[in-house]
C-alpha positions, 0 to 999 in steps of 0.5 A: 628868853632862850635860857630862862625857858627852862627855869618856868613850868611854861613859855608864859610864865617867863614871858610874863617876867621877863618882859616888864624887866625890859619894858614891854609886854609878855605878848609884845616878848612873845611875838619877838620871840616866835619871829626869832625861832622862825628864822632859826627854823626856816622850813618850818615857816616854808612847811607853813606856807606851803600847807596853805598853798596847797589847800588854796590849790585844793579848793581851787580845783574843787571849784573848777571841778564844779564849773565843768560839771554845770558846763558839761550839764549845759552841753548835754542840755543844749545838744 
């Protein structure tokens, strides 16, 4: 794949031909192939993971930011 890339005016292109050449198909080739570039590419993957960790974090927060409001609001009510 990695030598043929450069052969195709895109990554599809060479999936969809290389593919049947070894018996599956251009999205089964596709899916191999991005899992090799994210070993080759470690901190890219990490760089993934930690984006979406951190936007979990975010609305984590925004919620407990919401549940302090209400409480505060009760204790004001109920002083």
């Amino acid at each position: 794949m990695i030598e043929s890339e450069k052969d195709y005016p895109s990554n599809w292109g060479a999936l969809s031909l290389i593919a049947p050449k070894i018996g599956c198909t251009p999205e089964t080739l596709r899916v191999w192939y991005q899992k090799y570039l994210d070993q080759q590419n470690p901190i890219k993957v990490q760089q993934f993971s930690d984006q979406e960790r951190i936007k979990q974090l975010e609305r984590e927060n925004k919620e407990l930011q919401r549940a302090n409001e209400i409480l505060r609001k009760a204790a004001d009510f109920f002083a």
